[in-house]
PATI-314424 format. One record per residue (C-alpha): x, y, z; residue in three letters. Coordinates in steps of 0.5 Angstrom, whole numbers, plus 500, padded with zeros to 3 digits. Each point is the difference from the previous one (the first is absolute). Layout:
REM residues N
XYZALA;...
***
This chain:
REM residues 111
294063345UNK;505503497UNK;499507495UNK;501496494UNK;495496501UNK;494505503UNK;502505494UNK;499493495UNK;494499503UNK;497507499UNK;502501494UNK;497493498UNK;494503503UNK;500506496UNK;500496495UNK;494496500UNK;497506502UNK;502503493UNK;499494496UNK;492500503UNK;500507498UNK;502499494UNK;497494498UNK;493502498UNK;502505496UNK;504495496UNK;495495500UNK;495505498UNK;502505495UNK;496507499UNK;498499494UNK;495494500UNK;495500504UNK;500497507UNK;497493500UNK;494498501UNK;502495507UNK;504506503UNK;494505499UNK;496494503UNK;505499506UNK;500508501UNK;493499502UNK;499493503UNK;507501505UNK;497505505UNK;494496501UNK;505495501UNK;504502505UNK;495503505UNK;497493500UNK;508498502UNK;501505505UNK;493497503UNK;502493500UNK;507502503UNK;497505506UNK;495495502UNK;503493498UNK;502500508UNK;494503504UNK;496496504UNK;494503502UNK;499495505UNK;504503505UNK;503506503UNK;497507497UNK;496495495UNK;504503494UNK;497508502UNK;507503498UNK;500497493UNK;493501499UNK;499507502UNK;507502496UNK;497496494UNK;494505501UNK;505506500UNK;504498493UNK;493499496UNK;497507504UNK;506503497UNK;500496493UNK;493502499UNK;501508502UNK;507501497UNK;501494495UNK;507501501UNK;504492502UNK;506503502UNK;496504505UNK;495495502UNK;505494502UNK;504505503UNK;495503504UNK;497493503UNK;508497501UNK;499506505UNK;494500503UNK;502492502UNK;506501502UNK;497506505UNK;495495502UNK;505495502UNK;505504503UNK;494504504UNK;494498500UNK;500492500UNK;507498502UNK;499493501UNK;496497495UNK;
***
């Protein structure tokens, strides 16, 4: 790839990512109010995407064979003791990527 084509790709990359910045203040303005389905979505989204991040982290877990899912199970229990105690998401996912991540790296290596 030559340096005009990797600096195109930056800069077009740069410019999605301003045009998504920008794109909801132009949309929604700060004199009017937010519109209701965006309030809406504001607070349905976060539930939505903890169900995703489960169906995601366990859509290829057989608890059938090997250590029967024992690495997910006990980081899924860490990210909802974390959840509960702190309430902070950031905090909890990356708290349960760790602990399963040591676990499969340490404690069960073959599963």
């Amino acid at each position: 790839m030559s340096a005009l084509e990797m600096l195109v790709m930056i800069a077009a990359g740069a410019l999605a990512t301003q045009i998504t910045r920008w794109a909801s203040f132009l949309a929604f303005p700060t004199a009017e109010k937010t519109p209701k389905v965006v309030t809406y979505l504001g607070t349905v989204l976060p539930a939505t995407m903890w169900g995703l991040l489960i169906v995601y982290c366990f859509r290829t877990s057989d608890p059938l064979s090997g250590y029967h899912m024992a690495p997910e199970l006990l980081a899924a229990a860490v990210v909802v003791g974390l959840h509960l105690w702190k309430r902070n998401m950031s905090l909890s996912m990356i708290g349960g990527t760790l602990v399963y991540m040591l676990l499969i790296r340490t404690v069960f290596p073959l599963a």
